[in-house]
KOLDOSE-659826 format. One record per residue (C-alpha): residue in one letter; x negated, y, z. Coordinates in Angstrom, 2 decimals, padded with zeros to 5 digits. Layout:
BEGIN
<residuo = A | X = X | Y = Y | Z = Z>
...
END
This chain:
BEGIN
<residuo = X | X = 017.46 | Y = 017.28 | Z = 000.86>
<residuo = X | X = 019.09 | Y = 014.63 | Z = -001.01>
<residuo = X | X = 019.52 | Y = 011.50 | Z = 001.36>
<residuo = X | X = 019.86 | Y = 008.04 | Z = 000.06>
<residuo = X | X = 023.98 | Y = 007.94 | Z = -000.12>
<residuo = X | X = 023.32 | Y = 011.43 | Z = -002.56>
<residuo = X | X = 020.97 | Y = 009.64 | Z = -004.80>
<residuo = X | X = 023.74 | Y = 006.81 | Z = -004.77>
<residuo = X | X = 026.45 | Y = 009.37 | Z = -005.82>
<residuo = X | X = 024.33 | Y = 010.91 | Z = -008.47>
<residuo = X | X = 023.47 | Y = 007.35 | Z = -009.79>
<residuo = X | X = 027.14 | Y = 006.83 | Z = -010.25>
<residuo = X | X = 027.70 | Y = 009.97 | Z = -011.13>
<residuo = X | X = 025.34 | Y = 009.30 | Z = -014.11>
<residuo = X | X = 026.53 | Y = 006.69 | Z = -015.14>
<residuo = X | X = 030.06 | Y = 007.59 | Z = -015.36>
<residuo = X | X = 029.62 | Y = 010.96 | Z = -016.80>
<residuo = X | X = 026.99 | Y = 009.58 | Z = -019.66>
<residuo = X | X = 028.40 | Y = 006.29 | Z = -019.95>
<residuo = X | X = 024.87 | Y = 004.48 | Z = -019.82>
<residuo = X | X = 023.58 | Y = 001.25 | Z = -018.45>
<residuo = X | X = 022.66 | Y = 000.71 | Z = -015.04>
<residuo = X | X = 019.34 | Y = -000.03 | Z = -015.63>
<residuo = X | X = 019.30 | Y = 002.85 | Z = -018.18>
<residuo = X | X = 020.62 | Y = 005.48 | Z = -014.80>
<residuo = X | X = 017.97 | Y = 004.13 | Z = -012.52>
<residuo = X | X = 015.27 | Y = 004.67 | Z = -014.78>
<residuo = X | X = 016.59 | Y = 008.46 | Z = -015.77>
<residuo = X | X = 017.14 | Y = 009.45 | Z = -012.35>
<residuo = X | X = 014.36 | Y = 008.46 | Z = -010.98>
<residuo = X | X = 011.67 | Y = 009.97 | Z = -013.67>
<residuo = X | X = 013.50 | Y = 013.49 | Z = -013.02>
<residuo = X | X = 012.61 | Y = 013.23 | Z = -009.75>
<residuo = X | X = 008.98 | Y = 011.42 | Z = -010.09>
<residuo = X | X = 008.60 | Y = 014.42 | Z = -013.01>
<residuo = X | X = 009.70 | Y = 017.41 | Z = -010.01>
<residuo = X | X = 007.18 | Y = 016.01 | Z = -007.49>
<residuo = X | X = 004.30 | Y = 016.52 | Z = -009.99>
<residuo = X | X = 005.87 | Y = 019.55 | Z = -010.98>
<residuo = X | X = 005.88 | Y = 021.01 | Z = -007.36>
<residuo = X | X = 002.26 | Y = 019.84 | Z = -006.82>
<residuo = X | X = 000.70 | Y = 020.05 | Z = -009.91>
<residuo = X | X = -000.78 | Y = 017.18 | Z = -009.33>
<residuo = X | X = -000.56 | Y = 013.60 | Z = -011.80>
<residuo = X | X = 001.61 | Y = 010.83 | Z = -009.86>
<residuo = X | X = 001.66 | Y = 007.49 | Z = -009.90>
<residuo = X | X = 004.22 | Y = 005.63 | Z = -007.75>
<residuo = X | X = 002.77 | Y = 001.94 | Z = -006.55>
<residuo = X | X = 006.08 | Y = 000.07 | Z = -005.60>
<residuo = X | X = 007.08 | Y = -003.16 | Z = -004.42>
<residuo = X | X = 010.29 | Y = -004.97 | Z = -004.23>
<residuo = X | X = 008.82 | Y = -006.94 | Z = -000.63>
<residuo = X | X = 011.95 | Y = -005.82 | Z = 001.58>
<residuo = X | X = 014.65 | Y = -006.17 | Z = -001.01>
<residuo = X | X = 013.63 | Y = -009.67 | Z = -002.06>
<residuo = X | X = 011.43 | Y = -011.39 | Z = 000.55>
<residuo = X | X = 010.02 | Y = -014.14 | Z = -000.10>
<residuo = X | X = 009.39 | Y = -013.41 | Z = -003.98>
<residuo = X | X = 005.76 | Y = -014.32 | Z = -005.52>
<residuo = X | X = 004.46 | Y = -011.29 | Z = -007.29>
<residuo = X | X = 005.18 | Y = -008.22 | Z = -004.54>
<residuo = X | X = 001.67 | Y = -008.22 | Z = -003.49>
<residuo = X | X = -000.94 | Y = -006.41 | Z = -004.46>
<residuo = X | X = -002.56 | Y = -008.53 | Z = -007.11>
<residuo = X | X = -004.88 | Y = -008.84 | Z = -010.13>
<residuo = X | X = -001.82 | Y = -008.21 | Z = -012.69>
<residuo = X | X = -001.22 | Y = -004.74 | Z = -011.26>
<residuo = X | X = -004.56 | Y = -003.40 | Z = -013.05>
<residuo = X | X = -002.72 | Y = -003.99 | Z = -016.59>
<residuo = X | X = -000.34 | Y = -001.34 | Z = -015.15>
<residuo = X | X = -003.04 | Y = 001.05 | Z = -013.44>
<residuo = X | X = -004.93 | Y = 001.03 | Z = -016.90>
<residuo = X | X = -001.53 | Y = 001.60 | Z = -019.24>
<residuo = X | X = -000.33 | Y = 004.06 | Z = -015.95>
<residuo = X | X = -003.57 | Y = 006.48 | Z = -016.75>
<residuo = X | X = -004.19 | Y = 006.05 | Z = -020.49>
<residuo = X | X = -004.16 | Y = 009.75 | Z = -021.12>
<residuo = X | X = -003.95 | Y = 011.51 | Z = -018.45>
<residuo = X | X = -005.49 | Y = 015.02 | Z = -017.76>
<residuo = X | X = -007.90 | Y = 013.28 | Z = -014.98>
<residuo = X | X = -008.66 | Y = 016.72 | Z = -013.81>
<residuo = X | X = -005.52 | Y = 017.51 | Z = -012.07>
<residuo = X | X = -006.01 | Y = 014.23 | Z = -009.15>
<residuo = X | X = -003.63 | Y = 011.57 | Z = -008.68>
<residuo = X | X = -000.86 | Y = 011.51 | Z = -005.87>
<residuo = X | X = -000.67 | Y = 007.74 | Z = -005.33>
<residuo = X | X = 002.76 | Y = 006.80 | Z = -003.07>
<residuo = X | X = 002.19 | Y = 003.52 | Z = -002.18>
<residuo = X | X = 005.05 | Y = 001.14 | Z = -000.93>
<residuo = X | X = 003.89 | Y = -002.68 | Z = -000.10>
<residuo = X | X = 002.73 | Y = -005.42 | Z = 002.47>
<residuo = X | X = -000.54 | Y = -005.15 | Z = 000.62>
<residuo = X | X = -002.00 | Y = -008.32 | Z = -000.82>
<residuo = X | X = -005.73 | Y = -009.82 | Z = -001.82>
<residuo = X | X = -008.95 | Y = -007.43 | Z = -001.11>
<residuo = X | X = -010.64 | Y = -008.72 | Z = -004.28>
<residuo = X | X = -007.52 | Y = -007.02 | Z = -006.40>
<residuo = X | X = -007.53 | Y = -004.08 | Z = -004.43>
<residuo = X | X = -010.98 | Y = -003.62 | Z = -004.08>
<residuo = X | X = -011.06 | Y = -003.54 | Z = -008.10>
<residuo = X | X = -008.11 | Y = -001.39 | Z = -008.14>
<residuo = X | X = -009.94 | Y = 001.15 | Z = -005.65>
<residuo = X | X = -012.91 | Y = 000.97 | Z = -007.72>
<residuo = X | X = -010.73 | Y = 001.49 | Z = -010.81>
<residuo = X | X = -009.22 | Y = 004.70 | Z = -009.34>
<residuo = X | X = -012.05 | Y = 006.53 | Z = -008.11>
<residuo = X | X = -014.17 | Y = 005.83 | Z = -011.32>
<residuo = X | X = -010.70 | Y = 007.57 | Z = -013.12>
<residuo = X | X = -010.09 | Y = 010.27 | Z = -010.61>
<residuo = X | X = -013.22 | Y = 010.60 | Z = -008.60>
<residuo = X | X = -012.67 | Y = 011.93 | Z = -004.59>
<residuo = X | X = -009.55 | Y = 013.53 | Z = -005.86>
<residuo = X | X = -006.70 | Y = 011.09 | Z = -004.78>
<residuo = X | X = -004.31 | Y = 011.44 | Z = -002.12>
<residuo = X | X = -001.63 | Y = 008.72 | Z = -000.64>
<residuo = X | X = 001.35 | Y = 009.17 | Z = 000.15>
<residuo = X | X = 003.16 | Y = 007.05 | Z = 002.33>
<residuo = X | X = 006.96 | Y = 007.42 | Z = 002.13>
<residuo = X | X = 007.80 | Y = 004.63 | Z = 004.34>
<residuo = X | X = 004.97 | Y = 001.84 | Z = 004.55>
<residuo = X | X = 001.69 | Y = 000.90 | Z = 003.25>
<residuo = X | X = 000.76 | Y = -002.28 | Z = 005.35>
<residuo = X | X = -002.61 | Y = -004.67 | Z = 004.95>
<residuo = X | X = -004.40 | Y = -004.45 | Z = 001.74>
<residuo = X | X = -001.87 | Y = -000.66 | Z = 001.26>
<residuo = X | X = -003.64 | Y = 000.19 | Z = 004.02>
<residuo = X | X = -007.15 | Y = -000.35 | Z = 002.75>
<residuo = X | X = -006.04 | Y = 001.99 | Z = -000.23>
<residuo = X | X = -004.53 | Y = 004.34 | Z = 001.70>
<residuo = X | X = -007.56 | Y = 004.76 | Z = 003.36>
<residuo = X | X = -010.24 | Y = 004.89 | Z = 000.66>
<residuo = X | X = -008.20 | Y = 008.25 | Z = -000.78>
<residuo = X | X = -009.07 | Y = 011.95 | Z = 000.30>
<residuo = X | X = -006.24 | Y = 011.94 | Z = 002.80>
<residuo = X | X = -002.75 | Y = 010.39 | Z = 003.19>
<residuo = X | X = 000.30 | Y = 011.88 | Z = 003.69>
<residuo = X | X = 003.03 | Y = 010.45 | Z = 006.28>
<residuo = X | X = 006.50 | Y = 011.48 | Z = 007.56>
<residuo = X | X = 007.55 | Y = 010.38 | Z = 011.18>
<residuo = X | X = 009.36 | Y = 007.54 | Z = 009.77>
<residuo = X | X = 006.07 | Y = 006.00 | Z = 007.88>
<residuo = X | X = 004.04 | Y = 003.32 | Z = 008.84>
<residuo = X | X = 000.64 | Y = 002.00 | Z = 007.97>
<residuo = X | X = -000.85 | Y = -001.10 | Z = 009.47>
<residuo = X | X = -004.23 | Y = -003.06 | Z = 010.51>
<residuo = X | X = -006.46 | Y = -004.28 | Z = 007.62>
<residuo = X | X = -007.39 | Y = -007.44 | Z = 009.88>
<residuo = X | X = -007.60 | Y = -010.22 | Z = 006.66>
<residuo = X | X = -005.46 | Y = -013.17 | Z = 007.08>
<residuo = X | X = -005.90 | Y = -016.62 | Z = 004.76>
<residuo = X | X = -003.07 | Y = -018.75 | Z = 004.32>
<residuo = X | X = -001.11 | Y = -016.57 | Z = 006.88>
<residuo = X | X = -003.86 | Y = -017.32 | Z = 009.36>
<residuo = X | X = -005.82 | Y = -014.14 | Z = 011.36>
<residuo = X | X = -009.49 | Y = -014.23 | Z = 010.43>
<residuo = X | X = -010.60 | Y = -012.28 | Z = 013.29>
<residuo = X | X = -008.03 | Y = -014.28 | Z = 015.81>
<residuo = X | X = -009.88 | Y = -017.75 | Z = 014.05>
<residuo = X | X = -013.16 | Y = -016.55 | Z = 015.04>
<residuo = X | X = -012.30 | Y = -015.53 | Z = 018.71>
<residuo = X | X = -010.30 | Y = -018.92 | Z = 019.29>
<residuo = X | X = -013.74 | Y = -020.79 | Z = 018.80>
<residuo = X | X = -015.63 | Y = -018.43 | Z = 020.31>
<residuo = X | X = -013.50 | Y = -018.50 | Z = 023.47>
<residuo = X | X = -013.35 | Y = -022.27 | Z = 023.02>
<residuo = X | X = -017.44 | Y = -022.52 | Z = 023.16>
<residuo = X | X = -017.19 | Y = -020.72 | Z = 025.96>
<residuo = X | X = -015.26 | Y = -022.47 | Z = 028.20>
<residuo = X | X = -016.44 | Y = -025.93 | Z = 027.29>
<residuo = X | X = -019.94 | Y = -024.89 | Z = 027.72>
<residuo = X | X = -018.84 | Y = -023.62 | Z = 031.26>
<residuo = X | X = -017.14 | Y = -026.75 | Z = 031.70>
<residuo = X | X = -017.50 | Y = -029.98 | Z = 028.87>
<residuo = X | X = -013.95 | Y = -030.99 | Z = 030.79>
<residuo = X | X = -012.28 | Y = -028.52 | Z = 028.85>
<residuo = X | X = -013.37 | Y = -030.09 | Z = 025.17>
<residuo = X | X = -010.21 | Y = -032.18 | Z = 025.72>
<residuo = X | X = -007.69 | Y = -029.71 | Z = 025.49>
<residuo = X | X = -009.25 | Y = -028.09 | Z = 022.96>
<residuo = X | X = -009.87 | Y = -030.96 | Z = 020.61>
<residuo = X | X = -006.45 | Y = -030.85 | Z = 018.98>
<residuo = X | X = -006.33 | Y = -026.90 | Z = 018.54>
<residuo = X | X = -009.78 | Y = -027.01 | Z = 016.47>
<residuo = X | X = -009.40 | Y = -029.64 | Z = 014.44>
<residuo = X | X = -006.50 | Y = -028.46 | Z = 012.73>
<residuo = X | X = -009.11 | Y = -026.08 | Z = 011.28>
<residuo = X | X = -010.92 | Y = -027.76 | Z = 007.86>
<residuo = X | X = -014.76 | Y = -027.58 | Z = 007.47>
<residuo = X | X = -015.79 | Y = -024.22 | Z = 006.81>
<residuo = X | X = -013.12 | Y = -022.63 | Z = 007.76>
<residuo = X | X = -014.79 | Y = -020.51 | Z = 010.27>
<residuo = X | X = -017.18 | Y = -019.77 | Z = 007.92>
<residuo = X | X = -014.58 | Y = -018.77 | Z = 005.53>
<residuo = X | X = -012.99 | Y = -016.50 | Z = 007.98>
<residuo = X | X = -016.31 | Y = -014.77 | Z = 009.06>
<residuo = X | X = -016.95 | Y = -013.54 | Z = 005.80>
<residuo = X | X = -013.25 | Y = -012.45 | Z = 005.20>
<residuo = X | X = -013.52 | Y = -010.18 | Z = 008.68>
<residuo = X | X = -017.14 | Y = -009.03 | Z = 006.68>
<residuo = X | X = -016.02 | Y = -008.51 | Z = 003.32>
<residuo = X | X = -012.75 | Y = -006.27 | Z = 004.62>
<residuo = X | X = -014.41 | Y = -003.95 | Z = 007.01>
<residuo = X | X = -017.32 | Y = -003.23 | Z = 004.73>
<residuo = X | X = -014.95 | Y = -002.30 | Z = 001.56>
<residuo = X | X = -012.85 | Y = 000.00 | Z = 003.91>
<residuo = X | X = -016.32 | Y = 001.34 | Z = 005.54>
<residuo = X | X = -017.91 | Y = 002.44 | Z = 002.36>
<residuo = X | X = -014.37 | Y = 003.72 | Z = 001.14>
<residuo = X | X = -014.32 | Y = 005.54 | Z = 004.20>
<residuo = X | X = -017.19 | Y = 007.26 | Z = 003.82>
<residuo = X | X = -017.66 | Y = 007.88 | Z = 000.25>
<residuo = X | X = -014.61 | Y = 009.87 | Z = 000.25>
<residuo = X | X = -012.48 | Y = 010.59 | Z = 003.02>
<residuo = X | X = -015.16 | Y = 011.20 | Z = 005.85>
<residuo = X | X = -017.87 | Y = 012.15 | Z = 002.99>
<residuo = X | X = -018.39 | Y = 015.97 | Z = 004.50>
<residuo = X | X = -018.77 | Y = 015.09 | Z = 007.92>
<residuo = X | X = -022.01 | Y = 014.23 | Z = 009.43>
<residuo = X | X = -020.60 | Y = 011.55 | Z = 011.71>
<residuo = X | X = -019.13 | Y = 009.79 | Z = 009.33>
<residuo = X | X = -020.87 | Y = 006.25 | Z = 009.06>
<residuo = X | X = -019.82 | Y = 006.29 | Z = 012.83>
<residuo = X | X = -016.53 | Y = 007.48 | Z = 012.57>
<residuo = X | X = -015.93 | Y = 005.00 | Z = 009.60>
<residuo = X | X = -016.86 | Y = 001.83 | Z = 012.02>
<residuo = X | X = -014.69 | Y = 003.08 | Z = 014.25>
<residuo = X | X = -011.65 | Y = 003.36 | Z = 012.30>
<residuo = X | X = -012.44 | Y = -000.29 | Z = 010.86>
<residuo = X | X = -012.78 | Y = -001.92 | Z = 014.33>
<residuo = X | X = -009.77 | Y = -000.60 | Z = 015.73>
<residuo = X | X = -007.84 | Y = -001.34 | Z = 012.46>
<residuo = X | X = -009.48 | Y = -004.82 | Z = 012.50>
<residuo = X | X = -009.19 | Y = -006.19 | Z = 015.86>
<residuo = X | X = -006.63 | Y = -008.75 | Z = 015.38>
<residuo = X | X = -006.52 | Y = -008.71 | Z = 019.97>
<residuo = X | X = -006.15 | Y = -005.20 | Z = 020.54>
<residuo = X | X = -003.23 | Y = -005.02 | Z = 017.72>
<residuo = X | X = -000.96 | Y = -007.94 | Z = 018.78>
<residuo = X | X = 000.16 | Y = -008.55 | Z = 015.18>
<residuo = X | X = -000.84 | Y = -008.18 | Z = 011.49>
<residuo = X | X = 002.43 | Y = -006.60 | Z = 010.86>
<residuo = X | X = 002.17 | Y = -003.75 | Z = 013.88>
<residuo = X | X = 003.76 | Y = -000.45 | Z = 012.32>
<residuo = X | X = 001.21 | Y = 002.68 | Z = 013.10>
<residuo = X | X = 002.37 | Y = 006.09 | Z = 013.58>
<residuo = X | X = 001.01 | Y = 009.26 | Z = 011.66>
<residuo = X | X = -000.08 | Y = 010.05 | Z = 015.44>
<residuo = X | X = -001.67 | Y = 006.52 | Z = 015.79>
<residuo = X | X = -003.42 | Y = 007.19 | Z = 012.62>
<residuo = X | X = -004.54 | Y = 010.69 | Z = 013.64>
<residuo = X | X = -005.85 | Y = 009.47 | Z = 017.04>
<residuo = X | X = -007.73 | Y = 007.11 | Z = 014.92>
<residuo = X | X = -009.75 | Y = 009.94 | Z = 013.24>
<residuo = X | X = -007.59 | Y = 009.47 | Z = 009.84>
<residuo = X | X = -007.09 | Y = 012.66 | Z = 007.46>
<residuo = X | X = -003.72 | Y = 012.59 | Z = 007.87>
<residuo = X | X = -001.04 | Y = 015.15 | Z = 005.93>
<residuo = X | X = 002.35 | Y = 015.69 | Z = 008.38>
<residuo = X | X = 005.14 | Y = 015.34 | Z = 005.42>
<residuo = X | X = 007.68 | Y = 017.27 | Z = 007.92>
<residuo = X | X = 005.39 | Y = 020.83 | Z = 007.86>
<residuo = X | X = 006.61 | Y = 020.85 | Z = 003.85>
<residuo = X | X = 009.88 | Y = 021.11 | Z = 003.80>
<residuo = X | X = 009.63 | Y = 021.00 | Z = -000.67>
<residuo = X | X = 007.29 | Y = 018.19 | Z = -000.40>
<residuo = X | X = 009.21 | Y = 016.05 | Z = 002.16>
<residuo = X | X = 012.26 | Y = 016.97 | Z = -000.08>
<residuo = X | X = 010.67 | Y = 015.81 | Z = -003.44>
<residuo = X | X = 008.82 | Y = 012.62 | Z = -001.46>
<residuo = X | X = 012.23 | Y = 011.20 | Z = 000.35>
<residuo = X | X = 014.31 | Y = 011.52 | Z = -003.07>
<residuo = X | X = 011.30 | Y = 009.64 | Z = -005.25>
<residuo = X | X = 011.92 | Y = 007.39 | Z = -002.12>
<residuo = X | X = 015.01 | Y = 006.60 | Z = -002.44>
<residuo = X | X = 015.26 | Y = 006.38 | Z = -005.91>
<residuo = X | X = 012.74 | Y = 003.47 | Z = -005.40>
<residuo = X | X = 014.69 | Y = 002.20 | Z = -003.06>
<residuo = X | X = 017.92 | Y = 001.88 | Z = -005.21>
<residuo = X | X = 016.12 | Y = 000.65 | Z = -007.78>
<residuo = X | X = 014.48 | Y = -002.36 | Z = -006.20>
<residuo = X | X = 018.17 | Y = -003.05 | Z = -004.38>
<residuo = X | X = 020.23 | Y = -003.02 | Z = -008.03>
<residuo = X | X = 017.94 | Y = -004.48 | Z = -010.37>
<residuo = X | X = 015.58 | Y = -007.69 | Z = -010.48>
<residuo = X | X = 012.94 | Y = -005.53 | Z = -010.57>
<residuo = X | X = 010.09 | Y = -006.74 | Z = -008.19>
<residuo = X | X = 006.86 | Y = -003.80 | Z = -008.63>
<residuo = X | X = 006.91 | Y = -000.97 | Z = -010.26>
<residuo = X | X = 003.77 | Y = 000.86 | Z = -011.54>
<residuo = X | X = 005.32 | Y = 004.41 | Z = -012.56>
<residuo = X | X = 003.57 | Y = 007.39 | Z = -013.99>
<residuo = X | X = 005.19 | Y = 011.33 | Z = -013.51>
<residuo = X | X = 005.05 | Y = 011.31 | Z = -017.31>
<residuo = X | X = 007.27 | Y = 008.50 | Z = -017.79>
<residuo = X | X = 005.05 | Y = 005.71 | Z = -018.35>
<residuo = X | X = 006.30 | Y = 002.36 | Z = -016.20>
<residuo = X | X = 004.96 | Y = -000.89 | Z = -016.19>
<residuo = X | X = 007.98 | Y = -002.73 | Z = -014.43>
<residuo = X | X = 007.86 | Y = -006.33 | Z = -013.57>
<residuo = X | X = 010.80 | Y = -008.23 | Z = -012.60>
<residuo = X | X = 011.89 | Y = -011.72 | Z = -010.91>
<residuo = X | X = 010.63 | Y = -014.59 | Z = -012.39>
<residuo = X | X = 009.46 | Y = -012.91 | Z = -014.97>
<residuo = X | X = 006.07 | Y = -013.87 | Z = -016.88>
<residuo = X | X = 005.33 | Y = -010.29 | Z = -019.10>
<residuo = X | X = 005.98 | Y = -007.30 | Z = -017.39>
<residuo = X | X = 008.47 | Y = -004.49 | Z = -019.17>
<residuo = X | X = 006.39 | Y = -001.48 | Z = -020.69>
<residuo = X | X = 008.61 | Y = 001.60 | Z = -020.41>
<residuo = X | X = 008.09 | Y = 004.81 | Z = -021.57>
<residuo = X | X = 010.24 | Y = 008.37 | Z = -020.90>
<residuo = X | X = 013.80 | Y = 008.06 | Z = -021.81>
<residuo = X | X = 015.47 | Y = 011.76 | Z = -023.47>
<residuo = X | X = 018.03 | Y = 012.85 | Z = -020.56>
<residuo = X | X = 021.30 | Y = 013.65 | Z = -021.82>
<residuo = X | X = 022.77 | Y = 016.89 | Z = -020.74>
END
């Protein structure tokens, strides 16, 4: 299996021996391999990744209303019939967007979509990972709760602060002293704002439950609420950015795909992975939205139109 020092050496490799670009080496290298995982499978790829660990910090990693330009130019043509591999790689982003891009996908592909999680899928990744057929995960991948947060504040932590706080100044009106300067850094409606958040997130990831992953089983509606209150409960999970095992997410009732019991998948997975990887680290690239076939909507640092990219010919 090619680790991420062999992908570096064939990069260079590449480069030397062909006497191309940079740019012009990641984009070659990592096709061939994007092009062998649909090979192996059979199945139509699209790799969702985002620059968030390379470049922190950077507007435009999330998941966001731009990236259904490069879903849409991603799938123009694609034999829907064979089902879409999605590999996701972000620290998710706004529901609205990814509720439209969920939508989007499952009008395109129907029930037939699979994620795969090479390394993480966190927040609104989550919520995508979990309205597909199953997801695939290795030992070292991660998804995370789906708890909504709005200007880096917890919804569902908002809504148990005030209800503990009308609880214990009810029990004693003493009490409405000390907690006089924690509410009132809240604005009017805020509450309000953060109830419907908490409703709007676990009834999206509900219905995606159901209507695809837990569709054949009979307990499924309860099943589904299950899965969203554990994955929701800002308490019980410490932090929005808690990392969750494949065995987490199985104990959760999640269809879950062990990348480790194929050896050829794992292999063709970790080197799309990496090649990912080097590309977000070498280039200004921030997201890239990139088809089997060649097809790449790639959008980079400060950058206001994103690069269209189609196949490059390989040199021999």
């Amino acid at each position: 299996m090619p680790n991420w020092h062999d992908i570096l050496g064939e990069l260079h490799e590449h480069a030397t021996t062909h006497s191309v670009a940079a740019q012009n080496t990641l984009d070659i290298v990592r096709r061939k391999y994007l092009r062998a995982l649909s090979d192996l499978t059979g199945r139509n790829v699209i790799a969702y990744y985002s620059g968030f660990l390379t470049k922190p910090g950077v507007h435009g990693t999330d998941i966001n209303d731009d990236d259904m330009n490069a879903f849409m130019s991603c799938i123009h043509g694609m034999e829907r019939a064979r089902g879409l591999d999605l590999i996701l790689h972000t620290p998710g982003g706004g529901i609205a967007a990814t509720e439209a891009l969920v939508h989007y996908l499952r009008q395109m592909f129907g029930q037939n979509i699979r994620a795969i999680i090479p390394q993480i899928a966190m927040s609104a990744g989550t919520m995508m990972a979990l309205s597909c057929r199953e997801v695939v995960m290795g030992k070292q991948s991660s998804l995370g709760p789906i708890d909504p947060q709005l200007g880096g504040i917890p919804a569902d932590i908002v809504v148990k602060e005030f209800q503990r706080a009308y609880a214990e100044i009810q029990q004693d009106p003493v009490k409405a002293h000390v907690w006089a300067p924690i509410l009132n850094r809240y604005t009017p409606s805020f509450l309000t704002q953060c109830e419907n958040a908490i409703s709007w997130s676990k009834r999206f990831v509900q219905e995606a439950l159901e209507r695809n992953m837990l569709a054949d089983r009979p307990d499924r509606t309860q099943l589904a609420e299950a899965i969203v209150n554990e994955l929701s409960d800002g308490m019980a999970n410490r932090a929005h950015d808690k990392h969750l095992s494949i065995q987490h997410v199985r104990d959760l009732g999640i269809a879950t795909i062990q990348l480790e019991d194929d050896p050829q998948l794992q292999d063709a997975v970790l080197t799309v992975h990496h090649c990912f990887s080097h590309t977000m680290a070498s280039s200004t690239a921030i997201k890239i939205v990139e088809t089997h076939e060649g097809r790449a909507n790639i959008r980079h640092v400060a950058q206001q139109m994103p690069q269209l990219q189609m196949m490059q010919p390989q040199q021999n």
